[in-house]
C-alpha positions as CSV (number, residue, x, y, z in Angstrom):
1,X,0.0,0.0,0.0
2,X,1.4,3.6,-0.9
3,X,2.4,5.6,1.6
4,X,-0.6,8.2,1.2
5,X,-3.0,5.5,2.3
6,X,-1.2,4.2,5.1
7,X,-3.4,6.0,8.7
8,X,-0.4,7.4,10.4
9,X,2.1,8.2,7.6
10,X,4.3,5.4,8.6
11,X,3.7,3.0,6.1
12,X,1.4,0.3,8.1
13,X,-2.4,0.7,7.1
14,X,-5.2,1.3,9.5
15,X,-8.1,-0.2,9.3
16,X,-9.9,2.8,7.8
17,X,-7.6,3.4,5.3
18,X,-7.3,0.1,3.9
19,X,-9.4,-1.1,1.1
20,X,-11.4,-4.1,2.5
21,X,-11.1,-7.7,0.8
22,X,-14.5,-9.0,-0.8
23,X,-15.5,-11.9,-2.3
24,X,-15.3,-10.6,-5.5
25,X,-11.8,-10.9,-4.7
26,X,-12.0,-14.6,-3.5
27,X,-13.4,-15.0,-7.3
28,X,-10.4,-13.3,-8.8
29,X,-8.0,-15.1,-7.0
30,X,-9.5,-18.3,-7.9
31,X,-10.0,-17.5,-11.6
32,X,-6.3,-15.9,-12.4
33,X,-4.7,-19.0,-10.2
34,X,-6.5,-21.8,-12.4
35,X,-6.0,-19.1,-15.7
36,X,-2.6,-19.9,-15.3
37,X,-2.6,-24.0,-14.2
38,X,-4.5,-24.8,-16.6
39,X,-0.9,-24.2,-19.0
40,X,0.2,-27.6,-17.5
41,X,-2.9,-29.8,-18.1
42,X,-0.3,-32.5,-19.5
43,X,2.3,-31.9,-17.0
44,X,3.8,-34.6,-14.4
45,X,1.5,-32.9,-10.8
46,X,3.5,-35.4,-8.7
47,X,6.7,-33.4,-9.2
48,X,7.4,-31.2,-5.7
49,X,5.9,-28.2,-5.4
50,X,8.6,-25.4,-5.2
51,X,9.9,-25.5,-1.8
52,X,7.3,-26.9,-0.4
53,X,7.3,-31.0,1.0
54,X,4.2,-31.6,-0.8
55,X,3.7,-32.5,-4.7
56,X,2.0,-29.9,-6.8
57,X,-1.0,-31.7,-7.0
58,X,-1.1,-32.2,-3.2
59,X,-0.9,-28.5,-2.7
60,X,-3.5,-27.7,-5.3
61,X,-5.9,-30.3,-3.8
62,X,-4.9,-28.1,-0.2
63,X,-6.1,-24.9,-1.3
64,X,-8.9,-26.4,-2.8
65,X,-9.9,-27.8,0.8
66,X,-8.9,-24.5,2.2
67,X,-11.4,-23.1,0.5
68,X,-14.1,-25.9,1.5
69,X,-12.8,-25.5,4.7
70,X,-13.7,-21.9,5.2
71,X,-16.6,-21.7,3.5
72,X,-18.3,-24.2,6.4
73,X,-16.5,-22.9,9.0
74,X,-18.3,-19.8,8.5
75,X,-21.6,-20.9,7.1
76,X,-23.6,-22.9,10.0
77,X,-26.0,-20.4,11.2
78,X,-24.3,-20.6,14.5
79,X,-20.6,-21.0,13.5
80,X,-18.1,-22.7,16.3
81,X,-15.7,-20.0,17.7
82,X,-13.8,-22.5,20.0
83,X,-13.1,-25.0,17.5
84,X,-13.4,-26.2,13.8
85,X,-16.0,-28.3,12.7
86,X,-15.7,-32.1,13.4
87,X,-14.6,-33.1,10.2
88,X,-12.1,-36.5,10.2
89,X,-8.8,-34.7,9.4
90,X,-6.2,-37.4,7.4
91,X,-3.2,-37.5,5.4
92,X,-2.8,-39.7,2.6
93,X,1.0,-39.5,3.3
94,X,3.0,-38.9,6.4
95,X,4.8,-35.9,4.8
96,X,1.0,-34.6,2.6
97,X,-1.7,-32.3,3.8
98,X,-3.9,-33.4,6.4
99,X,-7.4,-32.5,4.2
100,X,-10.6,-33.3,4.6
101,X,-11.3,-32.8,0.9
102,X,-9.4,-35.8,-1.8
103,X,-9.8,-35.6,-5.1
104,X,-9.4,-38.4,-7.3
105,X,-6.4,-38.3,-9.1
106,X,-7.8,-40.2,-12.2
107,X,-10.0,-36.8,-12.8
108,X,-6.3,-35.6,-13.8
109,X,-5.6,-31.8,-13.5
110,X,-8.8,-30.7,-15.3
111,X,-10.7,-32.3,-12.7
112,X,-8.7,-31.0,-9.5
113,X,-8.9,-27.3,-10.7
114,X,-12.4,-28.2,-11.0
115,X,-12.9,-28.5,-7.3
116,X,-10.1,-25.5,-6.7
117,X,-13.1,-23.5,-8.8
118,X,-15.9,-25.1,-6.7
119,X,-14.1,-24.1,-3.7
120,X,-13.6,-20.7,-4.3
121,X,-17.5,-20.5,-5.6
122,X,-18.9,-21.6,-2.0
123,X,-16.4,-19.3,-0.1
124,X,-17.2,-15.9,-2.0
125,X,-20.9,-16.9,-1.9
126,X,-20.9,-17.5,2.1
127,X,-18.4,-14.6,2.2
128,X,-21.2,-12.5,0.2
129,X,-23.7,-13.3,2.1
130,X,-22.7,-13.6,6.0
131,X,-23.3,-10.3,8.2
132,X,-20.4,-8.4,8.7
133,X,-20.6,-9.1,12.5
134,X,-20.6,-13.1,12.1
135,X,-17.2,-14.8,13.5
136,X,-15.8,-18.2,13.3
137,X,-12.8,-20.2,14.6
138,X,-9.7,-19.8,13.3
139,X,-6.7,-21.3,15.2
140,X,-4.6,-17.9,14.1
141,X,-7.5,-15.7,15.9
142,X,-11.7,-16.0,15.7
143,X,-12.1,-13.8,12.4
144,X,-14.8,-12.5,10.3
145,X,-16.2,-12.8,6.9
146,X,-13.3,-10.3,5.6
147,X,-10.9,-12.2,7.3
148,X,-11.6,-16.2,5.9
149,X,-11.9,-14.0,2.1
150,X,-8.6,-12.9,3.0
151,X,-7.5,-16.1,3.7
152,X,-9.0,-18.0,1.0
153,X,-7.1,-15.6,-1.2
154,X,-3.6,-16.2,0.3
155,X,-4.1,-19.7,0.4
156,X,-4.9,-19.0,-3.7
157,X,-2.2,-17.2,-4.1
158,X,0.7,-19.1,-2.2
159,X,-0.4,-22.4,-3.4
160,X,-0.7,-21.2,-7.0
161,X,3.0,-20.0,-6.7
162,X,4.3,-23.2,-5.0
163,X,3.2,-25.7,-7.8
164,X,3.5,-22.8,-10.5
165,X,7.1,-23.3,-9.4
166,X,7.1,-27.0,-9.8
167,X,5.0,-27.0,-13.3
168,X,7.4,-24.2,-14.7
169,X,4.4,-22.0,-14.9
170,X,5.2,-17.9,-14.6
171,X,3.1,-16.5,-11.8
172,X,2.7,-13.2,-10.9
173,X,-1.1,-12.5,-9.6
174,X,-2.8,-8.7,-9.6
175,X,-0.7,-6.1,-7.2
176,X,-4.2,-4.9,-6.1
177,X,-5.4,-8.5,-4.7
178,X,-1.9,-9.1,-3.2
179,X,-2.2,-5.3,-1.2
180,X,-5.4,-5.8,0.1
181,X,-4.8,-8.8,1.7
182,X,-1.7,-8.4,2.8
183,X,-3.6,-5.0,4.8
184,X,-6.0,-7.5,6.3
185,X,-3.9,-10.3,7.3
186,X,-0.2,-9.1,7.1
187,X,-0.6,-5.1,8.5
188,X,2.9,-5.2,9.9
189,X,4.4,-5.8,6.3
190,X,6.5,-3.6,5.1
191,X,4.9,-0.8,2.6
192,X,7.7,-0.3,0.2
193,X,7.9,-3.3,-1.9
194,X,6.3,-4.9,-4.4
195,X,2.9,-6.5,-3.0
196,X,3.6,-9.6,-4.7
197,X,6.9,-10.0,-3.4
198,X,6.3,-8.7,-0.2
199,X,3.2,-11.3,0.3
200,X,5.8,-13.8,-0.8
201,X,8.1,-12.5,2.1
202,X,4.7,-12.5,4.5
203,X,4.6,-15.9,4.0
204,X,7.6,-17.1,4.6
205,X,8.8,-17.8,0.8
206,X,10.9,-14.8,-0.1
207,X,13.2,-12.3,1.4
208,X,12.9,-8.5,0.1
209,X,15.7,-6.3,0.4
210,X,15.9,-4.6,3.6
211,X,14.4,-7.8,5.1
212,X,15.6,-11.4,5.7
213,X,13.9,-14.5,4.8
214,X,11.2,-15.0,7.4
215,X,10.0,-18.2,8.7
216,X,6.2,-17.7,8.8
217,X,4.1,-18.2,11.6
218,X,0.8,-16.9,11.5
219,X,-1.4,-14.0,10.1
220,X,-4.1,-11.6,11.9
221,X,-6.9,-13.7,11.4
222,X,-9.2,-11.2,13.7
223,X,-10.6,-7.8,12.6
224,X,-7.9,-5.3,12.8
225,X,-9.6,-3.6,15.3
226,X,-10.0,-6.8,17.4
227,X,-7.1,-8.5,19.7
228,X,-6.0,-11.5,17.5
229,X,-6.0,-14.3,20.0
230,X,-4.6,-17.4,18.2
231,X,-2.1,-20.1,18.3
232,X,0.0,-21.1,15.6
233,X,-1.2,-24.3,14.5
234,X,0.2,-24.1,10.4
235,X,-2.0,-23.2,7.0
């Protein structure tokens, strides 16, 4: 974010001068990530995923049940703010994502971006339609409908750059998307860099100059005007 729209002049956003994230956004993160995947429908998906231990279509099949994942957690009209829902967590692997969601690799990549699509379609439509004063569990701090749309788009975002990285796939997503949620989730990130780079550096994946390689640990899952309360139990 520029430095005129930061509240205080010192390059960290306020929470009125931010530009919220919407599930509009959600939608674009969703469309532009699978825009690009779908350039390595023929690929080898069980190659590793940039840095990551997981193969790219392990972490493609993650942020698909990310997206799952926060859609329910926020849509029960009564939605738990002490735990997540009592899904049967497994891995598939010792070293893979522990999911609730499996796609069936015989779909092939077609298929899997198909649920990555589906994903992101019941997260912006609970995100569109939940009250602005609705919270649900996270384990990085009890957030809001803002907050899982922010997420949702991180999780797009990341994931899309860690098995870009293992396809050979270029990936640079909109500087827009990548500000606004790095003003919801990431407001002590530093102002001057690029947005895409600097939500690279957010998450752990990147260093920018001026700033060392960070090993991530959580994000500000609450409002920014709430105390964020969580633990860090990994995305």
């Amino acid at each position: 974010m520029s430095q005129e729209h930061t509240a205080d002049g010192s390059g960290t956003p306020g929470p009125a001068a931010r530009t919220a994230v919407t599930a509009a956004d959600v939608e674009l993160a969703v469309r532009t990530a699978v825009g690009t995947l779908t350039g390595a429908l023929t690929a080898d998906w069980s190659v590793p995923a940039g840095e990551l231990a997981w193969d790219c279509w392990e972490t493609v099949e993650h942020a698909a049940d990310a997206l799952f994942g926060y859609a329910t957690q926020l849509a029960p009209a009564r939605p738990p703010l002490d735990g997540y829902l009592p899904y049967r967590w497994q891995r598939e692997r010792p070293d893979g994502p522990a999911n609730v969601l499996y796609v069936d690799r015989a779909a092939g990549p077609a298929g899997l971006l198909r649920t990555l699509e589906a994903g992101g379609g019941l997260l912006a439509a609970v995100v569109r339609t939940a009250a602005p004063q609705v919270r649900a569990f996270h384990s990085y701090g009890v957030s809001d409908p803002e907050g899982f749309a922010a997420m949702g788009v991180v999780e797009t975002l990341v994931h899309t750059h860690d098995a870009a990285s293992g396809l050979g796939l270029p990936w640079s997503p909109p500087a827009g998307l990548c500000d606004r949620a790095l003003a919801r989730l990431f407001p002590e990130a530093p102002a001057g860099a690029g947005r895409w780079p600097t939500l690279l550096w957010a998450t752990g994946r990147a260093a920018l100059p001026g700033h060392p390689r960070r090993t991530f640990e959580h994000w500000h899952s609450a409002p920014l005007t709430e105390p964020n309360d969580g633990q860090n139990h990994g995305n």
